[in-house]
DRENTORKOL-3810 file (N, C-alpha, C; in nm, 4 decimals):
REM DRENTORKOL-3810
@n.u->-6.8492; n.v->-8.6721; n.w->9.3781; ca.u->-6.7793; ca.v->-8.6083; ca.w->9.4865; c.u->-6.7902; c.v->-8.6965; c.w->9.6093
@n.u->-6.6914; n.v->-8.7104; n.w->9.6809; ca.u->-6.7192; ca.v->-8.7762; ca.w->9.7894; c.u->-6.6606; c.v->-8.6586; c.w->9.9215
@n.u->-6.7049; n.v->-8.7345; n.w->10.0415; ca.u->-6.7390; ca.v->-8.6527; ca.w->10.1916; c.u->-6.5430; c.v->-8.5884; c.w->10.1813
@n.u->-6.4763; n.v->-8.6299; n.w->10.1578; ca.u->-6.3113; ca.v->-8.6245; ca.w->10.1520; c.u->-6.2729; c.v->-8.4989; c.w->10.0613
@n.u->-6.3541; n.v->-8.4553; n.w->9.9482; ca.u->-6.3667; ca.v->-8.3321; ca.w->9.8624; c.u->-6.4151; c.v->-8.2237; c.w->9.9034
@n.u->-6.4781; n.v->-8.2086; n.w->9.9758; ca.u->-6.5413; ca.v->-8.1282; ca.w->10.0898; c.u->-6.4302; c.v->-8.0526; c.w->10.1533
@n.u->-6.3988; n.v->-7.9443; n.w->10.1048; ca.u->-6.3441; ca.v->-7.8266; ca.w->10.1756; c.u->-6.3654; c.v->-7.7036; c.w->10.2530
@n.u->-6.3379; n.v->-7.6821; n.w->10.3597; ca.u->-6.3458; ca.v->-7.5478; ca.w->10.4579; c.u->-6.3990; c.v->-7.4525; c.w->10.3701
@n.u->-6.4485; n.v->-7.3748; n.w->10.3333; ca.u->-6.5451; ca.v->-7.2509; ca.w->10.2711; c.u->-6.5818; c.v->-7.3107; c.w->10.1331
@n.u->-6.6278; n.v->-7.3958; n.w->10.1420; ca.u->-6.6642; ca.v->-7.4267; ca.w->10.0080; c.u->-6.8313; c.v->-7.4047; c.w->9.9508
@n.u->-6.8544; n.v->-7.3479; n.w->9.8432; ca.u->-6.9777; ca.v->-7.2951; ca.w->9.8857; c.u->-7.0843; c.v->-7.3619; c.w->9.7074
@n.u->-7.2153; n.v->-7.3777; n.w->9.7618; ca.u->-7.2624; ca.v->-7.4250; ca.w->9.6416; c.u->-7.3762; c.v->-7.3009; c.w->9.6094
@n.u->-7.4145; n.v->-7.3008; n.w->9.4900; ca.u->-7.5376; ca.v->-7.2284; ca.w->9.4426; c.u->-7.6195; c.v->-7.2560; c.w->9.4482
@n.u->-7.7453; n.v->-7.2602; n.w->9.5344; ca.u->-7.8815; ca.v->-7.3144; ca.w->9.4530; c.u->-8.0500; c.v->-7.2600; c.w->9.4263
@n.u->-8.0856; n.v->-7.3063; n.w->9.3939; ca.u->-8.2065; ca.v->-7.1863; ca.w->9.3770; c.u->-8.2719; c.v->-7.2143; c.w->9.5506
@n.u->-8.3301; n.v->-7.1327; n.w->9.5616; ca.u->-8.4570; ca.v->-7.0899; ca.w->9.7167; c.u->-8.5095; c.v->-7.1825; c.w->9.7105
@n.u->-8.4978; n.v->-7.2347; n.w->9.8628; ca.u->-8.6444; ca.v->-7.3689; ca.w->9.8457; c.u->-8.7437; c.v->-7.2713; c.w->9.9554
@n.u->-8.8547; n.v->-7.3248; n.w->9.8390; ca.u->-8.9613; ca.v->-7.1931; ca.w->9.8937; c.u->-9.0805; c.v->-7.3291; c.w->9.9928
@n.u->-9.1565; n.v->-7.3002; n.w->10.0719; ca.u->-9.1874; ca.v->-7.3611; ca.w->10.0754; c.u->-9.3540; c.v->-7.3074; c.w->10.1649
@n.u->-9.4665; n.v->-7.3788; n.w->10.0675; ca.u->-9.6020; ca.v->-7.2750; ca.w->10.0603; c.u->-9.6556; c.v->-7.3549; c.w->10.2046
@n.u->-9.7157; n.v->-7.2606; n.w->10.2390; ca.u->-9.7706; ca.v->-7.2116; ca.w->10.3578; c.u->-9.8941; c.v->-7.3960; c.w->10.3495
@n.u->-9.9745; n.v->-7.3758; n.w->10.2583; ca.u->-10.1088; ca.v->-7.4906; ca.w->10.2535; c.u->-10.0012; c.v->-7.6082; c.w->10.2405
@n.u->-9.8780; n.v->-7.6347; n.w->10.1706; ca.u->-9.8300; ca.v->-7.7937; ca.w->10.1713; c.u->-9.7901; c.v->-7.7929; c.w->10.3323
@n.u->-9.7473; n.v->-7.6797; n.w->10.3409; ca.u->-9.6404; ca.v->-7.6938; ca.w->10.4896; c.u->-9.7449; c.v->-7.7305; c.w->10.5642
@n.u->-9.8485; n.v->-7.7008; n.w->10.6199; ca.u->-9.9591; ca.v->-7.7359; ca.w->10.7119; c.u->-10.0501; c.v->-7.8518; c.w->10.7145
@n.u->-10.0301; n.v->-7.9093; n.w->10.5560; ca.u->-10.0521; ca.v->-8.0594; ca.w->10.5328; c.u->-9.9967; c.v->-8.1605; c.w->10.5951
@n.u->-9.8839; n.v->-8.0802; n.w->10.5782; ca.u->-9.7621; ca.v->-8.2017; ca.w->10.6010; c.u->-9.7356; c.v->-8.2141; c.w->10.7294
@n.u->-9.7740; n.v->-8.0545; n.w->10.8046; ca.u->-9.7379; ca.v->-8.0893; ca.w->10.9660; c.u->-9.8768; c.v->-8.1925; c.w->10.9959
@n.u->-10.0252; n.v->-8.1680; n.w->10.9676; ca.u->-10.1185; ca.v->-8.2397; ca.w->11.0160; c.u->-10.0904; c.v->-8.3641; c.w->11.0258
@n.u->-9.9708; n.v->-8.4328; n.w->10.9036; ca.u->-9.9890; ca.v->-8.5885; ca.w->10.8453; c.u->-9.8444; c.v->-8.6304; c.w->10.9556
@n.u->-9.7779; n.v->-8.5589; n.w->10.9592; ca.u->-9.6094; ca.v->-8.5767; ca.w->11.0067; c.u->-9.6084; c.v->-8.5320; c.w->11.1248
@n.u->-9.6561; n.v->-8.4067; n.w->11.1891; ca.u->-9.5775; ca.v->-8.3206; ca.w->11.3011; c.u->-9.6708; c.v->-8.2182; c.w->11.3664
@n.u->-9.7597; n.v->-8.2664; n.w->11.4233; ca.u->-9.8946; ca.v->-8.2500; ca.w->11.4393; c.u->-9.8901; c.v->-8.1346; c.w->11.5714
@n.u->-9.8303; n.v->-8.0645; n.w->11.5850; ca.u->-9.8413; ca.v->-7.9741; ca.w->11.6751; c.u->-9.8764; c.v->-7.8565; c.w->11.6862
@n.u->-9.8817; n.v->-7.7693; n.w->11.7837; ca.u->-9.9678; ca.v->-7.6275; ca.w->11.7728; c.u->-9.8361; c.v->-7.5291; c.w->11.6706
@n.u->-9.7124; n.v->-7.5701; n.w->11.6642; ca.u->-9.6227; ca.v->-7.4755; ca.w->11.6310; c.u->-9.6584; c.v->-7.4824; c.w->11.5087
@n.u->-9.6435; n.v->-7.6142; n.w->11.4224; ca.u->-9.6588; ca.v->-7.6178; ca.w->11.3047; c.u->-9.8143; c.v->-7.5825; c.w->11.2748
@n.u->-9.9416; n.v->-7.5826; n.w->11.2965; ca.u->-10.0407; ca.v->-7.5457; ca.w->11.2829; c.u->-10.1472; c.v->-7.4589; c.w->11.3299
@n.u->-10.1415; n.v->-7.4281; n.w->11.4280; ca.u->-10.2355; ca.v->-7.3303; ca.w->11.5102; c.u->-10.1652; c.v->-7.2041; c.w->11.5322
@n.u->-10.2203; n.v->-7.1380; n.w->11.4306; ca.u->-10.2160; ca.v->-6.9677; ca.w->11.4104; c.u->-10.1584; c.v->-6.8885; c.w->11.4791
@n.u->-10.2481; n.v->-6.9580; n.w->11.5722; ca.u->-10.3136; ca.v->-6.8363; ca.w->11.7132; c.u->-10.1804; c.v->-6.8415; c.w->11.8170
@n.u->-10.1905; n.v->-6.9658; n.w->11.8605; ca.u->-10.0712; ca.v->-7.0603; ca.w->11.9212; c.u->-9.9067; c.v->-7.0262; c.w->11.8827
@n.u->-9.8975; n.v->-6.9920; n.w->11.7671; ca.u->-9.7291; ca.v->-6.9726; ca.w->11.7075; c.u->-9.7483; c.v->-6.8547; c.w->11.7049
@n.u->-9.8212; n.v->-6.7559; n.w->11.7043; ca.u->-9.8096; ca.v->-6.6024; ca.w->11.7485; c.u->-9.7538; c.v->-6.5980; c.w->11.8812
@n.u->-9.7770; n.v->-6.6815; n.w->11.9758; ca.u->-9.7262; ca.v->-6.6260; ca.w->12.0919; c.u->-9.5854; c.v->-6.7372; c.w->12.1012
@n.u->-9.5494; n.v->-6.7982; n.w->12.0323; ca.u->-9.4141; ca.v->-6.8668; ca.w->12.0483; c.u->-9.2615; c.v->-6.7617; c.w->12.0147
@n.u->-9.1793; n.v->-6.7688; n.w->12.0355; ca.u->-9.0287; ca.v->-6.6759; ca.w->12.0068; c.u->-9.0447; c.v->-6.6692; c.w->11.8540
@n.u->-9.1318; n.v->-6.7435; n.w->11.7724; ca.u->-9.0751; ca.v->-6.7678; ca.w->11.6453; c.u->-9.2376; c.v->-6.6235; c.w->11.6046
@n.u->-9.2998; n.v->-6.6038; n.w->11.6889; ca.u->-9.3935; ca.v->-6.5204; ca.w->11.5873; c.u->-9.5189; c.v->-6.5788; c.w->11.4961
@n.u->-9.4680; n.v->-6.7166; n.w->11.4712; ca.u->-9.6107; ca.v->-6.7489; ca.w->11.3600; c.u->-9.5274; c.v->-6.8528; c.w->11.3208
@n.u->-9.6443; n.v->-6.9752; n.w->11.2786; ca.u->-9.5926; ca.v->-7.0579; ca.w->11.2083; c.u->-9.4779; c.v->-7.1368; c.w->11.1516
@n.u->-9.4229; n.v->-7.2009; n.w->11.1882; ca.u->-9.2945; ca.v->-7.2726; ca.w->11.1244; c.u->-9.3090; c.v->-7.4091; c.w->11.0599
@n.u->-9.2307; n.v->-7.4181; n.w->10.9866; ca.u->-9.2157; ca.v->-7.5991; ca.w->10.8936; c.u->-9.1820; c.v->-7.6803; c.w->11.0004
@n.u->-9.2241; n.v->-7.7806; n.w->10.9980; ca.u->-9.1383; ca.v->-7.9127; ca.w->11.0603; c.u->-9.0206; c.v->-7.9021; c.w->10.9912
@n.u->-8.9081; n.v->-7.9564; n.w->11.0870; ca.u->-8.7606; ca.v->-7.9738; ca.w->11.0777; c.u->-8.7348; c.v->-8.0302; c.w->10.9559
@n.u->-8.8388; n.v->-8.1430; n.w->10.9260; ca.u->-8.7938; ca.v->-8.2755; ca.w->10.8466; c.u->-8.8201; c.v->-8.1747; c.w->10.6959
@n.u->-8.8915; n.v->-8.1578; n.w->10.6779; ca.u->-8.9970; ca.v->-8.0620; ca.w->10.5817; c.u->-8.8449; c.v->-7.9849; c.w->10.5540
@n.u->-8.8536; n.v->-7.8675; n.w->10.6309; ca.u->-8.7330; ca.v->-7.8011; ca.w->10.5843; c.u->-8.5838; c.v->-7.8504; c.w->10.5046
@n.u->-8.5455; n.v->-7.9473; n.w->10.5915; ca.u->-8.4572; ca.v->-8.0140; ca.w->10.5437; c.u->-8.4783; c.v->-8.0971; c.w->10.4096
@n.u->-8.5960; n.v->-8.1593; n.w->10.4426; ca.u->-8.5828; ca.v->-8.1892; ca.w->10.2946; c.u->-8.6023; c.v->-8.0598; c.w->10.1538
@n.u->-8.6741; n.v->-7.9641; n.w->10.1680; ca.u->-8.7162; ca.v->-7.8929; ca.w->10.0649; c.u->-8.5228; c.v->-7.8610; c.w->10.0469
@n.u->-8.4448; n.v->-7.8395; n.w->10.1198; ca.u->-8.3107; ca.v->-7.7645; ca.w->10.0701; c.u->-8.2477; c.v->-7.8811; c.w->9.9992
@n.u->-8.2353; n.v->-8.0057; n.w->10.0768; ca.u->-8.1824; ca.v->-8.1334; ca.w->10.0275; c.u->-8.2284; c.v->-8.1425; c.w->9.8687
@n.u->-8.3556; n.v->-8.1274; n.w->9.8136; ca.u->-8.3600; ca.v->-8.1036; ca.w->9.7044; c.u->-8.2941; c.v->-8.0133; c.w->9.6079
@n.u->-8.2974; n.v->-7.9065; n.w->9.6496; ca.u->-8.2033; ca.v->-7.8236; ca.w->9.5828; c.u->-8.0659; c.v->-7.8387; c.w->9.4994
@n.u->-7.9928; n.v->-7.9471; n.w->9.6692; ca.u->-7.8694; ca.v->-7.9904; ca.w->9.6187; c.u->-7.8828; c.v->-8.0850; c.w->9.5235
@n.u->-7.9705; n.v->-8.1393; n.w->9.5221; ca.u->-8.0081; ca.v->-8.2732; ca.w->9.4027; c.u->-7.9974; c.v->-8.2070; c.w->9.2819
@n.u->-8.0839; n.v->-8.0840; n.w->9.2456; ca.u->-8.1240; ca.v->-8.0329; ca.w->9.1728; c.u->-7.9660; c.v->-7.9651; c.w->9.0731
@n.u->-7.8596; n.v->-7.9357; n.w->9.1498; ca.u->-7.7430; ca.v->-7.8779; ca.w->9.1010; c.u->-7.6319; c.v->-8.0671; c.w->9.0902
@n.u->-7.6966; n.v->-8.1381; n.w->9.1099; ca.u->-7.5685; ca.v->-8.2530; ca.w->9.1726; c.u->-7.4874; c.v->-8.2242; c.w->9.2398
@n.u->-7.4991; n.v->-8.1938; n.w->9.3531; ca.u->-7.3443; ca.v->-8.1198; ca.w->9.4179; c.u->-7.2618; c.v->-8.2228; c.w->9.4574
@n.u->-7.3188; n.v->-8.3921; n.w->9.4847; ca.u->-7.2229; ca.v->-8.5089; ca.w->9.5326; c.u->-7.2535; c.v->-8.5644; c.w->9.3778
@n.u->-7.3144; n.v->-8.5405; n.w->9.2686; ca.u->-7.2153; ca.v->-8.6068; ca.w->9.1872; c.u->-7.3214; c.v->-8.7440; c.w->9.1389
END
């Protein structure tokens, strides 16, 4: 498939990218070292409530997904 096949509502299937709490906090220590991604206490009082993935993290766990179905082929 190339970027040109790509149509307005076009939609793919893929399974949940789940993504566990102990890798996610690894990965912020090694990658993205901040209180959001790691300190408990700290992301309780942020808009988000608790804890979040790094950006990169996220993106990649879905990017897999699409791998996982070939969606480009």
């Amino acid at each position: 498939m190339y970027f040109d096949d790509i149509k307005l509502g076009m939609a793919v299937d893929t399974a949940p990218a789940l993504i566990e709490k102990e890798k996610m906090v690894a990965f912020a220590y090694e990658y993205d070292n901040i209180p959001l991604h790691t300190d408990e206490e700290y992301a309780k009082n942020t808009p988000f409530g608790g804890l979040i993935a790094p950006g990169v993290m996220s993106f990649m766990s879905v990017w897999a997904k699409y791998l996982e179905v070939d969606f480009y082929g």
